[in-house]
N, C-alpha and C positions, 0 to 999 in steps of 0.2 A: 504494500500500500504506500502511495507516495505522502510526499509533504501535505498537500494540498486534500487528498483522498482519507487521508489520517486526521486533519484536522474536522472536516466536515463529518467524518464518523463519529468524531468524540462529540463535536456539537449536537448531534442527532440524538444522543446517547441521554444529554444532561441537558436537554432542553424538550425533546421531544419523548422523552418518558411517560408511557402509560400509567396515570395516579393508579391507586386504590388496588391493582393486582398487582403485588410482589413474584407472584409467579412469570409471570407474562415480562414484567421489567425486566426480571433476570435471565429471562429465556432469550431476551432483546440482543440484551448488554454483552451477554457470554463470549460472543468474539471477540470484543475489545476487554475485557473484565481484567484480563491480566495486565495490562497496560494501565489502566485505573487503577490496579489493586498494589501496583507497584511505585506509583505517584505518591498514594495514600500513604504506602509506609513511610516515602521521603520526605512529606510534608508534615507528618504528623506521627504516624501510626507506629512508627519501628523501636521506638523502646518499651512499647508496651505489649509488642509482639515476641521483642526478646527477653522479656521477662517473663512471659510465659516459657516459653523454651527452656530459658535456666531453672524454671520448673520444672516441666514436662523430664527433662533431662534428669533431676535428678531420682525421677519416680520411676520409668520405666525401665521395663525387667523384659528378658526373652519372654517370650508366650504371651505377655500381654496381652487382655481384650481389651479395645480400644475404639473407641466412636467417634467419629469426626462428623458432630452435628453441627450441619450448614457448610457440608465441605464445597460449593462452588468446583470450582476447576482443580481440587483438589494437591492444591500450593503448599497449606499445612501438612498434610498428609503425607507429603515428599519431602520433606523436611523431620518430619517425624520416623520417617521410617532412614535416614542417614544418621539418625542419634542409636536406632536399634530394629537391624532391618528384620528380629525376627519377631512381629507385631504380628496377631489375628486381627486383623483392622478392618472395620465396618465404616463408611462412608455412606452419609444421606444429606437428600439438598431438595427443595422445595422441585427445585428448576431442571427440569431432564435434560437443557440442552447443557447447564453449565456442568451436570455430573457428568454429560458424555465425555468434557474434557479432561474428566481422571479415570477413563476408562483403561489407559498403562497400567493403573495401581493394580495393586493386589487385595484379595478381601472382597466382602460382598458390598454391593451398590445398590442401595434403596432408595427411592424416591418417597419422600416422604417430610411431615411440618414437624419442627421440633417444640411445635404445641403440643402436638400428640404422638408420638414417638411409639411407631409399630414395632415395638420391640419389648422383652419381658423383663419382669420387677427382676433387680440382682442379675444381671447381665455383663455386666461390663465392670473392668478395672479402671479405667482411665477414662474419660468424656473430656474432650476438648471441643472447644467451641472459637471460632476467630470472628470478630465481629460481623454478629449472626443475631443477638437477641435486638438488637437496639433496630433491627427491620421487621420485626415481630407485636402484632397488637397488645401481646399480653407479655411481659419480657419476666416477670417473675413465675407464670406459670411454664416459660420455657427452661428456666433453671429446676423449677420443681421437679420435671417431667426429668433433666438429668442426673440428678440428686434419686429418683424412683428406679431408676436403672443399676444404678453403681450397686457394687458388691459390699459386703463388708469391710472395709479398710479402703473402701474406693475412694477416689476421687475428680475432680472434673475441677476445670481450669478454664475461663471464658475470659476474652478482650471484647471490650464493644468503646461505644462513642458515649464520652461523658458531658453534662452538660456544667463548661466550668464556670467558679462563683466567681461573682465582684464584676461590677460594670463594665471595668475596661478589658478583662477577660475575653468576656461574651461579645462586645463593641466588636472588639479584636477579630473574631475570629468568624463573624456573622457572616461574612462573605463563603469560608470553607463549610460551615456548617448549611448554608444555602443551597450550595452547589451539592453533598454529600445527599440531603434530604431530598431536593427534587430528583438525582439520575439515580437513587440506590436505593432509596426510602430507609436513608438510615437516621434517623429523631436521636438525638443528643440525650441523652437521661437526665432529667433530675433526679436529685436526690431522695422524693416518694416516689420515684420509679423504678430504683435501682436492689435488685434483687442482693442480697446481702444477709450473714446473721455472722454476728461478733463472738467468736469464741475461742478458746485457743489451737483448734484444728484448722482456724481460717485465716487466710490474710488478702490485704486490699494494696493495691499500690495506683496510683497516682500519675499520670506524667505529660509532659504537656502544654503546662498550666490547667490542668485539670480534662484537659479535652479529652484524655484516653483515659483507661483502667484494664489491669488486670487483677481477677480476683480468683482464690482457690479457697474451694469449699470441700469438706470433706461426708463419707454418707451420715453420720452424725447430725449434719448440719440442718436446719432446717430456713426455710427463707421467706421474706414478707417484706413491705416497704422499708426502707430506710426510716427510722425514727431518732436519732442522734445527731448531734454535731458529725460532722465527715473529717477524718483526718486527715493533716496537712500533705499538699503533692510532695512526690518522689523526685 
């Protein structure tokens, strides 16, 4: 695709997005997805990606069962399987066309919402998620649903778009967060949006100025809006 052909793609992408169906957006997008989802880390997205990973990393074990809800073109999942390539890994994504582009992986390929998670209670070791909820109507019944899965001693790691405090923050950053919500339908979290429960199996990090988050929760955990103060970014 040249200069000029690339350019008019991405426009078409983030101006001409179908509202209201997240499926149809992403089934849109999925040619260029990689090329967006690589912008996103540059501008914003990549230490809250690689905080997950120095997680992920130090958790998994050969044989791991491992879910990658809302795997897209499945980016994470290739990544995941370079820290330990001997993963039982399941991939599922709203969008058929963007799971066709992790049809290389290994593992099973579901199509399916990670509101409702065709899959059974104590399933899974590990549930990752790469910002996935914050495109989702209900974003704490999508962590419920991966908290329902995990085994005992599981756990599950999710990055999404946080929505950061203080006027100048928000001023700041209204432009990225415009562009994000109209071509992705990804909504910035508040803090009574933000799936979360404080405990010492869990941890929250920050970065950004607030605009990202990575959080790990463990099957213990249980989740409901944010009711506290939020602690300071990372």
């Amino acid at each position: 695709m040249t200069g000029p052909e690339s350019v008019l793609a991405d426009a078409r992408i983030l101006f001409g997005a179908p509202q209201g169906d997240v499926r149809e957006l992403y089934d849109r997008a999925a040619d260029r997805y990689e090329h967006f989802r690589e912008l996103w880390l540059r501008i914003a997205g990549a230490s809250a990606e690689n905080a997950m990973l120095e997680e992920v990393g130090r958790r998994l074990q050969p044989g791991a069962r491992v879910l990658d809800a809302g795997c897209g073109t499945g980016s994470l999942s290739r990544k995941l399987l370079e820290l330990e390539p001997d993963l039982r890994l399941t991939l599922l994504d709203l969008s058929p066309a963007m799971l066709a582009r992790a049809g290389d992986l290994p593992g099973e390929h579901l199509v399916g919402s990670v509101l409702d998670l065709p899959l059974p209670d104590a399933s899974f070791d590990l549930v990752v998620s790469d910002w996935v909820i914050e495109t989702v109507s209900d974003p704490i019944r999508a962590v419920q649903e991966y908290l329902r899965i995990l085994t005992p001693g599981g756990t599950t790691i999710y990055t999404f778009c946080s929505l950061p405090q203080g006027f100048f923050s928000r001023a700041g950053s209204s432009w990225l967060r415009g562009a994000v919500t109209h071509g992705f339908a990804g909504r910035f979290l508040p803090a009574e949006r933000t799936p979360w429960h404080d405990c010492g199996n869990s941890s929250r990090a920050r970065f950004h100025g607030g605009l990202t988050t990575t959080v790990t929760l463990s099957t213990c955990c249980t989740v409901g809006p944010e009711l506290t103060p939020t602690a300071s970014d990372t």
